[in-house]
N, CA and C atoms as an extended XYZ file, in Angstrom:
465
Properties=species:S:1:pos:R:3:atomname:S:1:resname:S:1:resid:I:1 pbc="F F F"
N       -67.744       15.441      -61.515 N   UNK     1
C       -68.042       14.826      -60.285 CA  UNK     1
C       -68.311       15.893      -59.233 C   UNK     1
N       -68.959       15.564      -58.612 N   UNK     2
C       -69.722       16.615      -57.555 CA  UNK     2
C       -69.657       16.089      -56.014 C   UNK     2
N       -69.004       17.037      -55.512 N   UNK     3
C       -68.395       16.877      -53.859 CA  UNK     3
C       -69.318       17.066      -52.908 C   UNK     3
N       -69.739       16.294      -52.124 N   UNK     4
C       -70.713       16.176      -51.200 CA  UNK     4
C       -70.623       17.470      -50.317 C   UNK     4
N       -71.518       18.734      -49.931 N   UNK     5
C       -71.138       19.569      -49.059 CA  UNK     5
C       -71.463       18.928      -47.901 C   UNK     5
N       -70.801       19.393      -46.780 N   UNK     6
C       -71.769       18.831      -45.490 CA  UNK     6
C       -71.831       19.993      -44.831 C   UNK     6
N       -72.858       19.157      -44.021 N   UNK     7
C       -73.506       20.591      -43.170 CA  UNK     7
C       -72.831       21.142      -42.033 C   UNK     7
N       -72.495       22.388      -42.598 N   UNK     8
C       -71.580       23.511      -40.731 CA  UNK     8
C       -72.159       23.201      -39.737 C   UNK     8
N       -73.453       22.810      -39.500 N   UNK     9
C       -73.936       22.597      -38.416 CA  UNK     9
C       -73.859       21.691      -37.639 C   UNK     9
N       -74.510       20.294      -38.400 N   UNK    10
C       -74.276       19.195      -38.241 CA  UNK    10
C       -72.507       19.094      -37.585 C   UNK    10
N       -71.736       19.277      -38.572 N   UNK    11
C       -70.240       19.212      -38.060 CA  UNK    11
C       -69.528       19.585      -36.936 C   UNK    11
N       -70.025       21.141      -36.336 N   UNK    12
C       -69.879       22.026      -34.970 CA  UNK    12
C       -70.593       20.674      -33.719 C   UNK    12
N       -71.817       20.812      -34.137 N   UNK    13
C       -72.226       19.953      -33.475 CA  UNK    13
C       -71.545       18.488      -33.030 C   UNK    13
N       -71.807       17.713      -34.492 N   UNK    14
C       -71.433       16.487      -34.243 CA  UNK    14
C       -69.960       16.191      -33.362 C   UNK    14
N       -69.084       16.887      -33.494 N   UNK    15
C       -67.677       16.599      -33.323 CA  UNK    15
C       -67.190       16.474      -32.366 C   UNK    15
N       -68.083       17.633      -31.142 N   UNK    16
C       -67.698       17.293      -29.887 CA  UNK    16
C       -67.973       15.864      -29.056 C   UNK    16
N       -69.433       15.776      -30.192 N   UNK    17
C       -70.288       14.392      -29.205 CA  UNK    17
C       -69.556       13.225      -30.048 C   UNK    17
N       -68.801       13.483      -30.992 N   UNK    18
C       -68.071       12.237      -31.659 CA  UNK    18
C       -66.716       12.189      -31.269 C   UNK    18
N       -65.733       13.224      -30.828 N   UNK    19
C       -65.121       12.925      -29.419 CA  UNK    19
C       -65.378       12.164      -28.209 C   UNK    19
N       -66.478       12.565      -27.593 N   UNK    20
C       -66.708       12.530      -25.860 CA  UNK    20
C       -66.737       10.825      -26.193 C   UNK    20
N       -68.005       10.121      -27.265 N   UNK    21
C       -68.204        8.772      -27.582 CA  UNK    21
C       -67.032        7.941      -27.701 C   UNK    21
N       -65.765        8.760      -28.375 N   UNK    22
C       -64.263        7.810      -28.714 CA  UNK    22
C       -63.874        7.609      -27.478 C   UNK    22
N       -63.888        9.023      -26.404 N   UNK    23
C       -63.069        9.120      -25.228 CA  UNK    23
C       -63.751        8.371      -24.178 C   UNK    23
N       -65.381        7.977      -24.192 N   UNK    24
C       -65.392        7.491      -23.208 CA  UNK    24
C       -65.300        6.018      -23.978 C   UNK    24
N       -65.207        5.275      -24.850 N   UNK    25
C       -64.564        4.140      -25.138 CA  UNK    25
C       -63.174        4.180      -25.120 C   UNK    25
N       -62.580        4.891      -25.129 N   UNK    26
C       -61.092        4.418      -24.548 CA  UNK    26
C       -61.362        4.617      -23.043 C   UNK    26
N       -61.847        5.594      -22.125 N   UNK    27
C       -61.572        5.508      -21.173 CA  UNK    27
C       -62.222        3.940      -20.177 C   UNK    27
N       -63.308        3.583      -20.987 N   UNK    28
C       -63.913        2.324      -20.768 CA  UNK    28
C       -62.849        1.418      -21.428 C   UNK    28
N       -61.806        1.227      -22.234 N   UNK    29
C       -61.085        0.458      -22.726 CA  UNK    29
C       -59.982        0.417      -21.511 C   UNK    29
N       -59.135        1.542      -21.236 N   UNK    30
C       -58.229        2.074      -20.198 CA  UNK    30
C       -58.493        1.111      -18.646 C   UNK    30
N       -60.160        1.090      -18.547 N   UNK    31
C       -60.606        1.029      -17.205 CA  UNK    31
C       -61.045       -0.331      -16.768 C   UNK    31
N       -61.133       -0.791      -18.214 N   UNK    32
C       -61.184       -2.709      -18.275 CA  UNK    32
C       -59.846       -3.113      -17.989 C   UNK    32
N       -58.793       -2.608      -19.040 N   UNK    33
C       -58.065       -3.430      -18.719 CA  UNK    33
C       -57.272       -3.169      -17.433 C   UNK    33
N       -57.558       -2.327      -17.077 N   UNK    34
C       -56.945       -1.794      -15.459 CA  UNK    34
C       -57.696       -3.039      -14.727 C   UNK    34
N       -58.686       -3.146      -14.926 N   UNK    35
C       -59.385       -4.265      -13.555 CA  UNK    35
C       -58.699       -5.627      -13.970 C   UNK    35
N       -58.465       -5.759      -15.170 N   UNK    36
C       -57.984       -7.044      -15.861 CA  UNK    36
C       -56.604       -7.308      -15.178 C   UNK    36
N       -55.813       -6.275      -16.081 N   UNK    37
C       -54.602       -6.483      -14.732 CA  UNK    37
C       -54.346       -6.502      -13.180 C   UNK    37
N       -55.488       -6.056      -12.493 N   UNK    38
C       -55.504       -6.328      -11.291 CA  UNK    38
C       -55.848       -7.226      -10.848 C   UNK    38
N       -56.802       -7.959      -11.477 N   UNK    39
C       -57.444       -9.085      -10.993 CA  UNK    39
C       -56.588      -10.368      -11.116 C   UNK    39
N       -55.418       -9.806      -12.697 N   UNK    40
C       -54.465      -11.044      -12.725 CA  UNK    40
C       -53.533      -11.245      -11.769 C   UNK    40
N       -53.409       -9.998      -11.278 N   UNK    41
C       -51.939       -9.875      -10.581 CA  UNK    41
C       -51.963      -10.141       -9.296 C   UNK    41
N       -53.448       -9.453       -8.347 N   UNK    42
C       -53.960      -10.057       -7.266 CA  UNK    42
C       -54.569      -10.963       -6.776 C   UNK    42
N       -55.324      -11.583       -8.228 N   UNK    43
C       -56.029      -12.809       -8.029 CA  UNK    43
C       -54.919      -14.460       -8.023 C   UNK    43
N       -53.936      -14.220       -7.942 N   UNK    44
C       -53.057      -14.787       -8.576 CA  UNK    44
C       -53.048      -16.181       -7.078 C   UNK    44
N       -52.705      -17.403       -7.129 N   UNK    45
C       -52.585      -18.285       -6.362 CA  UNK    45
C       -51.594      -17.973       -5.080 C   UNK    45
N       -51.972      -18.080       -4.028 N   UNK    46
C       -51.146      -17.615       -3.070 CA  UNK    46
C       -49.598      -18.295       -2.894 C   UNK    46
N       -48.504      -17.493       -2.772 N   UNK    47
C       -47.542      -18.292       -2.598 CA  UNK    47
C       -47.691      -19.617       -1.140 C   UNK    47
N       -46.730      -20.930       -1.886 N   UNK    48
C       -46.431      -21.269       -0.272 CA  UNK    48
C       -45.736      -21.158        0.552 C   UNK    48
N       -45.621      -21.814        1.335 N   UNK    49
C       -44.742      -21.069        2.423 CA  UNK    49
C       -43.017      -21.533        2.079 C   UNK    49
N       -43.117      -22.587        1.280 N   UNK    50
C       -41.580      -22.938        0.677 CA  UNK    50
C       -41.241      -22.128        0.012 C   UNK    50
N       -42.201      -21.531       -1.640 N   UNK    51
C       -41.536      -20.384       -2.142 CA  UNK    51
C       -41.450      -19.642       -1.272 C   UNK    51
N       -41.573      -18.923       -0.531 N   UNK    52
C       -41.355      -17.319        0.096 CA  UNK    52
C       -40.162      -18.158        0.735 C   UNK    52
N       -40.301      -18.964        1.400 N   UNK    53
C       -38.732      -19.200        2.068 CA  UNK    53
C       -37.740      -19.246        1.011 C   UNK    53
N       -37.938      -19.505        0.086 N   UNK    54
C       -37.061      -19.742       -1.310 CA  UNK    54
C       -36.387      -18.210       -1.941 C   UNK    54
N       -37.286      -17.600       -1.838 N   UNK    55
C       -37.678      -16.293       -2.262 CA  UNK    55
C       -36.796      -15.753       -1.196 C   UNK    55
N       -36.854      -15.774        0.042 N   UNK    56
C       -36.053      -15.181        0.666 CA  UNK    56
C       -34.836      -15.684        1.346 C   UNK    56
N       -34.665      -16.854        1.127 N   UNK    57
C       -33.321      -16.994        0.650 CA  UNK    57
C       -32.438      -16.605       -0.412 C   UNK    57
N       -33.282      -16.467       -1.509 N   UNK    58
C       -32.642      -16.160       -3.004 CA  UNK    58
C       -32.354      -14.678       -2.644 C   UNK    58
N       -33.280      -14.013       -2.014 N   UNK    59
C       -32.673      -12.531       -1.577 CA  UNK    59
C       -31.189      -12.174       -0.969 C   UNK    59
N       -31.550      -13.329        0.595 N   UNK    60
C       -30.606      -13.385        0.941 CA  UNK    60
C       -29.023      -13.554        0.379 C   UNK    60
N       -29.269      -14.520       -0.428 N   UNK    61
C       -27.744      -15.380       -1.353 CA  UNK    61
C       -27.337      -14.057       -2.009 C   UNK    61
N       -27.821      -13.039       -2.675 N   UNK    62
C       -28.052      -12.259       -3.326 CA  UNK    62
C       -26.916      -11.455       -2.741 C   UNK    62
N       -27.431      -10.846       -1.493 N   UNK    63
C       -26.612       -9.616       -0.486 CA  UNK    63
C       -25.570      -10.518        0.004 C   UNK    63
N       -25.761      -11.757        0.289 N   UNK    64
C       -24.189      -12.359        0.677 CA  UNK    64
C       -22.856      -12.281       -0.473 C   UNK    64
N       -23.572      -12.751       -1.690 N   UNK    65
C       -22.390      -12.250       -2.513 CA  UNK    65
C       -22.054      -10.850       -2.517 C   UNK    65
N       -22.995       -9.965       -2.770 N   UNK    66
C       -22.808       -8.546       -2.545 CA  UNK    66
C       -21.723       -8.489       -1.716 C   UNK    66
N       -21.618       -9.112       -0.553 N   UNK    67
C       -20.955       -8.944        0.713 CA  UNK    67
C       -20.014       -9.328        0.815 C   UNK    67
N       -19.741      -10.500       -0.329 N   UNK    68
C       -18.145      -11.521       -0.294 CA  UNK    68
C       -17.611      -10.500       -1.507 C   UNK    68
N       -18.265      -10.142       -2.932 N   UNK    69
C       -17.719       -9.320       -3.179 CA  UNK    69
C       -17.042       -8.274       -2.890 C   UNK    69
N       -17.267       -7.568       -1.626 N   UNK    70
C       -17.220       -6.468       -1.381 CA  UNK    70
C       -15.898       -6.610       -0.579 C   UNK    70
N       -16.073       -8.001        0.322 N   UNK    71
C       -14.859       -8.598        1.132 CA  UNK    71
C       -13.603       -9.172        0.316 C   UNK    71
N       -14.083       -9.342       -1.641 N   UNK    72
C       -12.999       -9.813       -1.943 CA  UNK    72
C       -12.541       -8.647       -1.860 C   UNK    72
N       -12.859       -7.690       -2.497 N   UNK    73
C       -12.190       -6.121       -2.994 CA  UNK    73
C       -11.213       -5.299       -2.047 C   UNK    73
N       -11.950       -5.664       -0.500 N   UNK    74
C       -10.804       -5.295        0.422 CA  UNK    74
C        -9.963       -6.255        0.566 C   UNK    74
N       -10.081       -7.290        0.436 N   UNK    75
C        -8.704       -7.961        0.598 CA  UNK    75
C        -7.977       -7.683       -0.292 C   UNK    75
N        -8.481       -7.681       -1.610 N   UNK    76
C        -7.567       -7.167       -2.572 CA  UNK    76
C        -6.084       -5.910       -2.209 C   UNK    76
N        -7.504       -4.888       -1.403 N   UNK    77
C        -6.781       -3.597       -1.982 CA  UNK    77
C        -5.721       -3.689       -0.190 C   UNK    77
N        -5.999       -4.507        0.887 N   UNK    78
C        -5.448       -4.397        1.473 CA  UNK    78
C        -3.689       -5.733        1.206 C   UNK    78
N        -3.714       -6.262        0.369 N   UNK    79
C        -2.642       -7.274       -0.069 CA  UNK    79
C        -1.989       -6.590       -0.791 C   UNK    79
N        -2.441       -5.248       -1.219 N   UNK    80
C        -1.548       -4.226       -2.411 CA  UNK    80
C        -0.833       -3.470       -1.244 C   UNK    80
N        -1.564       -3.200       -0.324 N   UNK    81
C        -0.832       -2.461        0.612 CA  UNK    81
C        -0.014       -2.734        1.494 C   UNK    81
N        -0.379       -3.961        1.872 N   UNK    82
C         0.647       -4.916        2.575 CA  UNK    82
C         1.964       -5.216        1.785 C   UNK    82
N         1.470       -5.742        0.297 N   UNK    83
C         3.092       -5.515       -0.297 CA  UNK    83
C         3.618       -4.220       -0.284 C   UNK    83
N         3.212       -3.486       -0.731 N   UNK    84
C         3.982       -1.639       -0.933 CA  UNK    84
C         4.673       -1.683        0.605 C   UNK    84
N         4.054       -2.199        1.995 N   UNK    85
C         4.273       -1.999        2.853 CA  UNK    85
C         6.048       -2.824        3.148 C   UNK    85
N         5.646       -4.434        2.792 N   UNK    86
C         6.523       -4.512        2.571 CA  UNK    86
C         7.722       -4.818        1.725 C   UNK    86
N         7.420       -3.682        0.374 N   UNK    87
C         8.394       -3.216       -0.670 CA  UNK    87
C         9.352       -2.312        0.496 C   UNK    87
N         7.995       -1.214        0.846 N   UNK    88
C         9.006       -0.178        1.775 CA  UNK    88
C        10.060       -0.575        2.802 C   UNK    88
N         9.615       -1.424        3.748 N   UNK    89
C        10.690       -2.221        4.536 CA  UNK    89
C        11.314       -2.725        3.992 C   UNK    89
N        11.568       -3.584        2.932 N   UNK    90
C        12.408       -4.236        2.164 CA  UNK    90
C        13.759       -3.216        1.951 C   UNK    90
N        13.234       -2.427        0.893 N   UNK    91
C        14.347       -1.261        0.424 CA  UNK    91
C        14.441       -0.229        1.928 C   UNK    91
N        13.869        0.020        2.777 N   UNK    92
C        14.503        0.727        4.041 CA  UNK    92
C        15.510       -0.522        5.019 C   UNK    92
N        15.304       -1.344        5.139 N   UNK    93
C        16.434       -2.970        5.409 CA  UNK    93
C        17.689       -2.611        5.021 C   UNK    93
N        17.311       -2.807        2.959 N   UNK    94
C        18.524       -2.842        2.649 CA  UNK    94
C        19.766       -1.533        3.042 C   UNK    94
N        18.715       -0.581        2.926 N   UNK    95
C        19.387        0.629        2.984 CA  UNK    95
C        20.258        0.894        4.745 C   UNK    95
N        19.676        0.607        5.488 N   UNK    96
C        20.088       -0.158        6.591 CA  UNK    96
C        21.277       -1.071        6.537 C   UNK    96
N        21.180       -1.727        6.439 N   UNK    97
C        22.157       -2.921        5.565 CA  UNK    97
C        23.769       -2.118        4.848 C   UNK    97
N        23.486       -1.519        4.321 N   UNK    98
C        24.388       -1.017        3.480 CA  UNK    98
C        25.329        0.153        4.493 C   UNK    98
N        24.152        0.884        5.162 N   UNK    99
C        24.801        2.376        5.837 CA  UNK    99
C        25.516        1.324        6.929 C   UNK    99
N        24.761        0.233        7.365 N   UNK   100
C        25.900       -0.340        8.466 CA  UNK   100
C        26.976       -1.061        7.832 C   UNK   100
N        27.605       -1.372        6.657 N   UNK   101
C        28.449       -1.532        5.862 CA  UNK   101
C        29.200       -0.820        5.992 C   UNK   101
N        28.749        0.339        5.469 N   UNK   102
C        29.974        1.285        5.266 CA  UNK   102
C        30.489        2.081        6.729 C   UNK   102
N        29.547        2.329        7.462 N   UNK   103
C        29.751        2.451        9.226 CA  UNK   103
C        31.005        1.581        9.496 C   UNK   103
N        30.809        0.364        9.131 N   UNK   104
C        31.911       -1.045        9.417 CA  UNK   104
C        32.983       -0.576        8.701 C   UNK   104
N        33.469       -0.368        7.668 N   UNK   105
C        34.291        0.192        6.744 CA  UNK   105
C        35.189        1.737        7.431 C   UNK   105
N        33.924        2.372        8.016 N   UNK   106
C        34.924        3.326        8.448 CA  UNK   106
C        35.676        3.282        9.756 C   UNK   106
N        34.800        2.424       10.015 N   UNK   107
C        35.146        1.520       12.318 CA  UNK   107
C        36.832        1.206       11.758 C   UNK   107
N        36.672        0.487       10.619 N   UNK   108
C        37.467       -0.393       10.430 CA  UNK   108
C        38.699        0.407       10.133 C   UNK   108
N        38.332        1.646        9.119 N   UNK   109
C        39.580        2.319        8.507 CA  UNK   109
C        40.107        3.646        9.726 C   UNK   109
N        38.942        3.816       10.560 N   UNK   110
C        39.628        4.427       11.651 CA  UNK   110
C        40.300        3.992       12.679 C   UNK   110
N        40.214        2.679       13.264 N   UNK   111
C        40.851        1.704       13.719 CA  UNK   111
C        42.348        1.490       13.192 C   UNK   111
N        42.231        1.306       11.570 N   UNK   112
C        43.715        1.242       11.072 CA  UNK   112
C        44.780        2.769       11.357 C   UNK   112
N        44.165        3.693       11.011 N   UNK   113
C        44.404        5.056       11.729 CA  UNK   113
C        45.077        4.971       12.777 C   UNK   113
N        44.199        4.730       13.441 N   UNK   114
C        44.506        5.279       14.708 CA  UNK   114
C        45.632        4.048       15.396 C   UNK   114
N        45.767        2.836       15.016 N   UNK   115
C        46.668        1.618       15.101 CA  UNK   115
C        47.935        2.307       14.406 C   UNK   115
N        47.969        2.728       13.033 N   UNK   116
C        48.832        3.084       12.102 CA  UNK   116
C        49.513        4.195       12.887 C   UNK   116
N        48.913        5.275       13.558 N   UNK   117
C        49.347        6.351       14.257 CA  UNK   117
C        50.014        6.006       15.600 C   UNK   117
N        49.556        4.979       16.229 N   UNK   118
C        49.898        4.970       17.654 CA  UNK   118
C        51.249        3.802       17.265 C   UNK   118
N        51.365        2.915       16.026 N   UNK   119
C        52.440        2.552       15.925 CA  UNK   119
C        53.702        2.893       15.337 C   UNK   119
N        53.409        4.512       14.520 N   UNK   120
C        54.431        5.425       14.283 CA  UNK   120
C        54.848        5.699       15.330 C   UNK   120
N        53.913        6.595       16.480 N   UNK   121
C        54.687        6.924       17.812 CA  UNK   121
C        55.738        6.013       18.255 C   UNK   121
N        54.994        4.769       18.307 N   UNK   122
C        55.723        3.561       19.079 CA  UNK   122
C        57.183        3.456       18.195 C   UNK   122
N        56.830        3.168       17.124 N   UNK   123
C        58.551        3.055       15.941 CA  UNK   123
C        59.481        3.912       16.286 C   UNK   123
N        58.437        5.564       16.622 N   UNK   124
C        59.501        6.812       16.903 CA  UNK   124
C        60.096        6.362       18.093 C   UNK   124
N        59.428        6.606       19.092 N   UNK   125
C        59.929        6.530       20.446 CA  UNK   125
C        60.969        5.133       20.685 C   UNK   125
N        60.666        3.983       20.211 N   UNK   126
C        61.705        3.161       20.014 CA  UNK   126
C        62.921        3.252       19.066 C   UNK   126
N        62.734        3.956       18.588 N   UNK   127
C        63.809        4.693       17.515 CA  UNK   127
C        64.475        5.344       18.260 C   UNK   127
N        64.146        6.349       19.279 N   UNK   128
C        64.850        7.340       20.224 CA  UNK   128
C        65.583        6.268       21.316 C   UNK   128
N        64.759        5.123       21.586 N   UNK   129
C        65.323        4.578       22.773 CA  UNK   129
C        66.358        3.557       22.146 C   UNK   129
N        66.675        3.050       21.249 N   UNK   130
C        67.623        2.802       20.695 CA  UNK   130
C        68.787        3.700       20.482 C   UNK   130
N        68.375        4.674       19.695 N   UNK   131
C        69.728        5.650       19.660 CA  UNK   131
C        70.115        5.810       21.373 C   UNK   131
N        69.424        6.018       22.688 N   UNK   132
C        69.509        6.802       23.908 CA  UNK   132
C        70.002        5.183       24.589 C   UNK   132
N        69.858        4.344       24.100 N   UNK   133
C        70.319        3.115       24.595 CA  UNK   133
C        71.883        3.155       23.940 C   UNK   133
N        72.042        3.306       22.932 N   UNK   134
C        73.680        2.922       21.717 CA  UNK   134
C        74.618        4.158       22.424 C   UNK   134
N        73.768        5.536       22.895 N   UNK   135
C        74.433        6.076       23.960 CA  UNK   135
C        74.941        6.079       24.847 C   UNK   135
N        74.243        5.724       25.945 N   UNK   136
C        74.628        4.993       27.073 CA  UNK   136
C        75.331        3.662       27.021 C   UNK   136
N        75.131        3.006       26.265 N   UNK   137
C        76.172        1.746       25.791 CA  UNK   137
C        77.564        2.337       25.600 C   UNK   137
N        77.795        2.944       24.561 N   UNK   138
C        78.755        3.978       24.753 CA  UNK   138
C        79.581        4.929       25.992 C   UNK   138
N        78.410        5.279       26.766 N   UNK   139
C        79.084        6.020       27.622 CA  UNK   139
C        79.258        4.994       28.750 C   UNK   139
N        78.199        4.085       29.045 N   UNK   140
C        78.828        2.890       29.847 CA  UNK   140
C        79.960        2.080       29.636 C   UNK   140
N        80.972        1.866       28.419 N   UNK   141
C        81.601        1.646       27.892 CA  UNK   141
C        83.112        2.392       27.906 C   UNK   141
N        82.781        3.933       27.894 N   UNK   142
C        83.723        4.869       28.485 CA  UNK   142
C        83.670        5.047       30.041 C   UNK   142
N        82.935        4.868       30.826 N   UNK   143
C        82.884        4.994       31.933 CA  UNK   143
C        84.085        3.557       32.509 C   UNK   143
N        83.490        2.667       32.102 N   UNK   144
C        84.013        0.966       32.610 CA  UNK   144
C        86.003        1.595       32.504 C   UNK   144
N        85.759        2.206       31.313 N   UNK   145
C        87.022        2.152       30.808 CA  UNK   145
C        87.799        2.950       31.906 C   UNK   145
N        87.733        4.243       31.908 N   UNK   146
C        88.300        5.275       33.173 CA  UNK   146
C        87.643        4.305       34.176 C   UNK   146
N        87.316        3.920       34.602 N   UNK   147
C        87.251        2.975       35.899 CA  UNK   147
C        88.416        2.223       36.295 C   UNK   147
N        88.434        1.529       34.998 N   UNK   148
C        89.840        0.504       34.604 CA  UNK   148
C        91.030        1.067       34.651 C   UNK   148
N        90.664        2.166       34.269 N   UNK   149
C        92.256        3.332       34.267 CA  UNK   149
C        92.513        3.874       35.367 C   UNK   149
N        91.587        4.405       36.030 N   UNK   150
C        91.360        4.294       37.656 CA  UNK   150
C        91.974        3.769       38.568 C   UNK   150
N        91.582        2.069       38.353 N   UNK   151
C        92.257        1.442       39.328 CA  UNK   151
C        93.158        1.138       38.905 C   UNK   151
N        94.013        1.154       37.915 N   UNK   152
C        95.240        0.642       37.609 CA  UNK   152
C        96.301        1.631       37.797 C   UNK   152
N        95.953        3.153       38.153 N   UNK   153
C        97.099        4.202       38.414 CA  UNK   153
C        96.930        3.815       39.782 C   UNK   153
N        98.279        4.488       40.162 N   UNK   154
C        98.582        3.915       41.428 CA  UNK   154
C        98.086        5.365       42.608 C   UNK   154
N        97.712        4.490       43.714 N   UNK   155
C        96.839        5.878       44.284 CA  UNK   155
C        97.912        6.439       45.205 C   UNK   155
């Protein structure tokens, strides 16, 4: 079997002009359907004036949720903070609470103190005035007596 030569010439030649022919059918392919799509897209029935109001409402609805979203999220993060806020007061209360407890506790045990102390004095010192009383009972007692003896010698 015998292989067709072809001609170097023919080939140099032909190839460029059998390029340029592909390229300008695609670029004529490229350049149709460019007008095609334009013509669909611009030729297209004009909106009415309800869609576009529709249309821009639907925009609108759009950014309002955006916006309630955005408003749930701070409420969120501000109800976390409000509790922590008041966790913190809670446990600073109690703690409050407690130190005036034990404040009360010591009012109370220094109070007994100082009651407990001022009624030792008092026990002492009535202790002294008893004995300084059983004295003088005594010596009022010896006194009455030489009084009695007193007047009964003859003067």
């Amino acid at each position: 079997m015998k292989v067709p030569v072809q001609d170097k010439r023919n080939w140099s030649v032909g190839w460029p002009n059998a390029f340029f022919a592909h390229a300008e059918r695609a670029s004529a392919l490229v350049l149709l359907c460019s007008c095609v799509l334009m013509l669909t897209i611009g030729c297209g029935q004009p909106e009415s004036p309800g869609v576009k109001k529709c249309r821009v409402i639907a925009a609108e609805n759009i950014e309002l949720r955006k916006e309630l979203d955005r408003r749930k999220k701070e409420i969120e993060i501000l109800k976390e903070q409000y509790s922590r806020k008041i966790d913190e007061q809670r446990e600073q209360l109690r703690k409050c609470l407690q130190e005036k407890e034990e404040l009360k506790e010591k009012s109370r045990q220094n109070v007994r103190e100082q009651v407990s102390s001022v009624l030792d004095t008092i026990v002492e010192e009535n202790k002294k005035l008893r004995e300084s009383t059983g004295r003088l009972t005594a010596e009022n007692t010896r006194l009455k007596a030489q009084i009695e003896e007193l007047q009964k010698q003859p003067q």
